[in-house]
C-alpha positions in Angstrom: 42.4 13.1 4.7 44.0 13.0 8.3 46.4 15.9 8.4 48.0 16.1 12.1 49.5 12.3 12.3 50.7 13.1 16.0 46.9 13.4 16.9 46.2 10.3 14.4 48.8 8.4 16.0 48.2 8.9 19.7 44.4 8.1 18.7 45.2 4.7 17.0 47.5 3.8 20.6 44.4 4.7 22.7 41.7 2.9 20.8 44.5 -0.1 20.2 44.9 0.2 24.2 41.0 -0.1 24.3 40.6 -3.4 22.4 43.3 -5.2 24.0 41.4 -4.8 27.4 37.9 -5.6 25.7 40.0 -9.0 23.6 41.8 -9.8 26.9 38.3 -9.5 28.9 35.6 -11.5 26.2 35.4 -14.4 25.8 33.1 -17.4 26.9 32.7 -18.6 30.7 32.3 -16.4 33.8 36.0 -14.4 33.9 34.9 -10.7 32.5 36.8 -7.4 32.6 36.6 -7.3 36.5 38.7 -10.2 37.1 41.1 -10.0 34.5 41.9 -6.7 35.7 42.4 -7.8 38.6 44.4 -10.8 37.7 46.5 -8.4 35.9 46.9 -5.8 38.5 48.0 -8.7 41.4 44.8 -8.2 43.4 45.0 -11.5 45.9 41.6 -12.1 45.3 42.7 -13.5 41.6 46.3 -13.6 41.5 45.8 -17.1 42.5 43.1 -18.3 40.6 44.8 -20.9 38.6 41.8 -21.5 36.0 42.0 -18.0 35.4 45.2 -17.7 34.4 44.7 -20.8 31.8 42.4 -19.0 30.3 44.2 -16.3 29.9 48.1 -17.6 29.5 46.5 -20.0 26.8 43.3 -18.7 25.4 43.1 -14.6 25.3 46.4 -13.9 25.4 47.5 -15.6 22.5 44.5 -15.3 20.2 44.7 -11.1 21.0 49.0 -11.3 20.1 47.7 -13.3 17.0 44.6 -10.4 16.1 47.5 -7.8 16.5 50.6 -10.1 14.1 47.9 -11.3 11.6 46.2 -7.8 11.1 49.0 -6.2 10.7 50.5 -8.4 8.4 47.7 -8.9 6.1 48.1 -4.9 5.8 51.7 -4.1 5.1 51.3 -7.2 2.2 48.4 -5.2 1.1 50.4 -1.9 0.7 53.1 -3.4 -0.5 51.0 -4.7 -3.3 49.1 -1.7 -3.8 52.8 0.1 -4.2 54.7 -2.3 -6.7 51.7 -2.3 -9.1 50.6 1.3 -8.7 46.9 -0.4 -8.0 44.8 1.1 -5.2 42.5 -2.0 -5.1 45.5 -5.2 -4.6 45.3 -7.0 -1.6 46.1 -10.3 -1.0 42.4 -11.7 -0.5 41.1 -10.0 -3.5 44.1 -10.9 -5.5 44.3 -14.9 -5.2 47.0 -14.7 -3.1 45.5 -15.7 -0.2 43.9 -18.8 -2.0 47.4 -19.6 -3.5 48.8 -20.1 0.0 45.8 -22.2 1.0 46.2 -24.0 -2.0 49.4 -24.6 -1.4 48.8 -25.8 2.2 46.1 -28.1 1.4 48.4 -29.7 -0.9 50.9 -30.1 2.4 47.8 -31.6 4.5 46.5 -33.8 1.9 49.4 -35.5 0.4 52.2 -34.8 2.9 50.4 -35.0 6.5 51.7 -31.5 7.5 51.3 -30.9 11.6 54.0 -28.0 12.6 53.5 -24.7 12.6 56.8 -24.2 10.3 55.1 -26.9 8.2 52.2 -24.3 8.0 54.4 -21.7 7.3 56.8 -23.5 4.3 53.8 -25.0 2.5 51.7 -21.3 3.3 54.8 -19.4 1.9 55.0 -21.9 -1.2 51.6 -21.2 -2.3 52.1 -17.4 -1.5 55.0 -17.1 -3.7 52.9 -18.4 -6.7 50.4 -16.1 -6.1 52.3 -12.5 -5.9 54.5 -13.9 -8.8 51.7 -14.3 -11.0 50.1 -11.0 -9.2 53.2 -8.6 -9.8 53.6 -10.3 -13.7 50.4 -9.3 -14.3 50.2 -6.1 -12.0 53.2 -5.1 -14.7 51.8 -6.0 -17.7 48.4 -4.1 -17.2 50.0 -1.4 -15.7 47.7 1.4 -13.7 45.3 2.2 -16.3 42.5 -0.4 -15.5 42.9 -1.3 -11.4 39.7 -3.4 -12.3 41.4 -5.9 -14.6 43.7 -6.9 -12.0 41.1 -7.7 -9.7 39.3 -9.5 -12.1 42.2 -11.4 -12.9 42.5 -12.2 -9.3 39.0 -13.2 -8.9 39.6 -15.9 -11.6 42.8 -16.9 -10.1 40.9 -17.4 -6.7 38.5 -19.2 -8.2 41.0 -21.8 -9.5 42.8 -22.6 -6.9 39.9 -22.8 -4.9 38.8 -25.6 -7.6 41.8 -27.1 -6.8 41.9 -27.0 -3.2 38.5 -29.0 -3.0 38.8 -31.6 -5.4 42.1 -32.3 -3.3 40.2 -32.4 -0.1 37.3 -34.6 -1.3 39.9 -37.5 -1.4 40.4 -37.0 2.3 37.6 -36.5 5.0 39.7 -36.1 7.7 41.7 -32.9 6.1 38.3 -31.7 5.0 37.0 -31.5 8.6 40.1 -29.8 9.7 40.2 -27.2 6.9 36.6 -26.6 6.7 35.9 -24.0 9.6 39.9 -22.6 9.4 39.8 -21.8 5.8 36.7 -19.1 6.8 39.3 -17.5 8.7 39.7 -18.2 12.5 41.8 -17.0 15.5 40.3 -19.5 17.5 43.1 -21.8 17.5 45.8 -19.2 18.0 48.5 -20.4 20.1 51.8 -18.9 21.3 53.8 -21.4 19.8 52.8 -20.9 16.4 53.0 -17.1 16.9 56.7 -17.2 18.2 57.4 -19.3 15.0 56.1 -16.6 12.4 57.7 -13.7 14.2 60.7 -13.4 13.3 59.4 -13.5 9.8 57.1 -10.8 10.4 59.8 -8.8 11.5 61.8 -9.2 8.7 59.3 -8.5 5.9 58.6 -5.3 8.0 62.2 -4.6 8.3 62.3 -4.9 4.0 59.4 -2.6 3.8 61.3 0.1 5.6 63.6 -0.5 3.2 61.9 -0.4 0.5 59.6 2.5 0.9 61.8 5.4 -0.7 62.6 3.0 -4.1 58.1 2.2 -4.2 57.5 5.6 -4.1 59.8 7.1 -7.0 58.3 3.9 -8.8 55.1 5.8 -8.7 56.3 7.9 -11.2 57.3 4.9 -13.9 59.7 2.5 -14.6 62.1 4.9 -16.7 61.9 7.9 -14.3 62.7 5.8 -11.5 65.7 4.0 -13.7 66.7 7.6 -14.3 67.1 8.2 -10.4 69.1 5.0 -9.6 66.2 3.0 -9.0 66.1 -0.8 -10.2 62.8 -1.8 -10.2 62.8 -5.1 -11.0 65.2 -5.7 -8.0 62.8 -3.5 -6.1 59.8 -6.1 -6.9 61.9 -9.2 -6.0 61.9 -7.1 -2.5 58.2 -6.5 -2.5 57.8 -10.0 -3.9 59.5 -11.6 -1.0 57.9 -9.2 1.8 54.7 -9.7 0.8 55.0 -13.5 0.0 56.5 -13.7 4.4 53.6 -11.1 5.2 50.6 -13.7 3.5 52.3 -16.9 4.8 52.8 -15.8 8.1 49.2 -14.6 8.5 47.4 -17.7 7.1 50.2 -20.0 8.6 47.9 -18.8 12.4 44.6 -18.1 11.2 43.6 -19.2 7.9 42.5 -17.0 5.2 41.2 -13.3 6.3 40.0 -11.2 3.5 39.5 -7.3 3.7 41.2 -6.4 6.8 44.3 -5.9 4.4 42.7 -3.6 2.2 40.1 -1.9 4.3 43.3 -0.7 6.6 45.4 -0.4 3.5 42.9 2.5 2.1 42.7 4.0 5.6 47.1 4.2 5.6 46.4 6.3 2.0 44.6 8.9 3.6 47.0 10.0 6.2 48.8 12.9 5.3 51.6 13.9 3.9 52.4 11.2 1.3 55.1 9.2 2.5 54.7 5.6 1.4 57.1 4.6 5.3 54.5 6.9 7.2 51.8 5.3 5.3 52.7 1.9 6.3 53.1 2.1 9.6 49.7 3.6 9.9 48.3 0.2 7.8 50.1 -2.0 10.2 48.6 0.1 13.9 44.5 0.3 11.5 45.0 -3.8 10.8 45.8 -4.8 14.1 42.6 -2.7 15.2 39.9 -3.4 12.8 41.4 -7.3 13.1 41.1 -6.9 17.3 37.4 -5.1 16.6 36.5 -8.8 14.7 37.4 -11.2 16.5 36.1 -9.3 19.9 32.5 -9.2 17.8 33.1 -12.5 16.4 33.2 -13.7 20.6 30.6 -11.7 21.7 27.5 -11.8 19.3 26.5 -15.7 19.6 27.9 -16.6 23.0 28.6 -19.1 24.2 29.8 -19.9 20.6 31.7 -17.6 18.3 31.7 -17.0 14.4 35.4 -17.2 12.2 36.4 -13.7 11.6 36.5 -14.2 7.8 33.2 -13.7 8.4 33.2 -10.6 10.5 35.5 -8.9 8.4 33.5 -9.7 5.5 29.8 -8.3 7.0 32.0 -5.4 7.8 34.6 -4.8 5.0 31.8 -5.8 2.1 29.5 -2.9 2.9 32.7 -0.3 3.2 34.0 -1.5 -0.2 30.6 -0.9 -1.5 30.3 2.6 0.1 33.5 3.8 -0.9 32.7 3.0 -4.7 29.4 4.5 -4.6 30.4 7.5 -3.0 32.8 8.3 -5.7 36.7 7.8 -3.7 37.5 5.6 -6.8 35.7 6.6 -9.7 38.4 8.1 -11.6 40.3 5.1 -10.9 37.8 2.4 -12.2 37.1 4.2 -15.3 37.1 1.4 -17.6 39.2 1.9 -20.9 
């Protein structure tokens, strides 16, 4: 457990500082940490090196904005989620929510010839929706007793619309080509455009979750003890329902499903101390955006001159972790199965 959040705090601004200069400076060709500092800082010697600042006014810049919007997004849906069904284990990836949306957005390519990045965002949302509805029904009905039920059930529900996706995408090569590196999970085609579009959007789930935070957390206790205290859960849910649902689109609108970061940063928010579901949060949002920057910084540097999706990152990293953390007991209590 981390105790002094001042300390824990300053820490995550420091190492976030950190990984913006290492995103900002990797990347292929020749510009490295020398010269973008000195772009940056108005030396003359690169103030006016106009391929320089392409690369980094349309490559690095963007794609490290999009590391910080999508990790923290992916996050805050995976608390959220963890909140409104009292499940330590939901996040959007291992819930099939994250294959709704792509679902939903193949449907979009396929059949409607999506191109905008609102285009990306409607159909995204769409298929999000789906997925947290049939997520929180469920996450309701199975209650807290069995966290492994609900990810089973999510495992299934990935698997279907995953089914779905591809027979939809054999009837189009073209679509196929397009989706078949971006659906591993990619910042490499981040652009500022696209991020301006799902901002506001971001902002306003985030704003809901503020919100929302004090109601979540006397749901912890039950449905009737929190309808005792004033609380109505059900219009608490349609809240986290609609959060979550801008969180996921947002995210995959930009980069494509990215599994783990949610819950891997998710788990981390748990152990600050005190409880407090608004402190924990926050703390999700600042450990996405870094363990998000970490990938894609790897997923540049290990194979240059070429670079590897950071689905794939995540999942070399966040895979092991899970694994850890089960074995070494953090949730046995809570995967007892009944």
């Amino acid at each position: 457990m981390f105790r002094d959040q001042t300390s824990l705090f300053w820490l995550g601004l420091f190492l976030l500082f950190i990984l913006l200069s290492l995103s900002l400076a990797t990347g292929a060709g020749v510009y490295g940490a020398r010269e973008v500092l000195g772009y940056l800082m108005g030396d003359a010697r690169w103030a006016g090196d106009e391929k320089l600042a392409m690369v980094l006014n349309t490559l690095r810049i963007p794609r490290t904005l999009c590391a910080m919007v999508v990790g923290a997004s992916l996050s805050l849906a995976a608390s959220l989620l963890q909140s409104a069904t009292r499940n330590p284990l939901a996040e959007p990836g291992l819930l099939g929510v994250n294959a709704g949306a792509v679902f939903a957005l193949v449907v979009g390519l396929t059949w409607f010839g999506v191109e905008s990045a609102y285009g990306y965002l409607l159909w995204a949302g769409l298929g999000a929706l789906l997925g947290n509805v049939i997520v929180l029904g469920l996450g309701m009905m199975i209650g807290r007793s069995n966290p492994l039920k609900l990810i089973l059930v999510g495992v299934a529900l990935s698997a279907t619309f995953g089914g779905l996706s591809s027979f939809l995408l054999l009837s189009n090569n073209m679509v196929l080509e397009q989706y078949r590196f971006w659906n591993l999970g990619s910042l490499s085609a981040a652009n500022l455009d696209a991020i301006i579009a799902v901002l506001p959007f971001v902002l306003a789930a985030f704003v809901i979750t503020l919100l929302l935070c004090r109601q979540l957390t006397l749901m912890q206790m039950g449905d009737s003890q929190a309808q005792a205290l004033g609380i109505r859960p059900n219009r608490v849910r349609i809240g986290v329902l609609l959060a979550a649902t801008l969180f996921t689109a947002s995210a995959i609108a930009i980069a494509g499903p990215i599994g783990f970061v949610g819950f891997l940063a998710a788990y981390c928010g748990r152990l600050v101390e005190p409880v407090k579901l608004s402190v924990q949060v926050c703390f999700s949002a600042l450990f996405g955006m870094l363990f998000l920057l970490l990938a894609d910084i790897l997923a540049r540097w290990l194979i240059q001159p070429f670079e590897l999706p950071n689905g794939v990152i995540l999942a070399l990293i966040g895979a092991p972790v899970l694994i850890a953390i089960v074995h070494r007991g953090g949730f046995r209590t809570l995967l007892t199965v009944k």
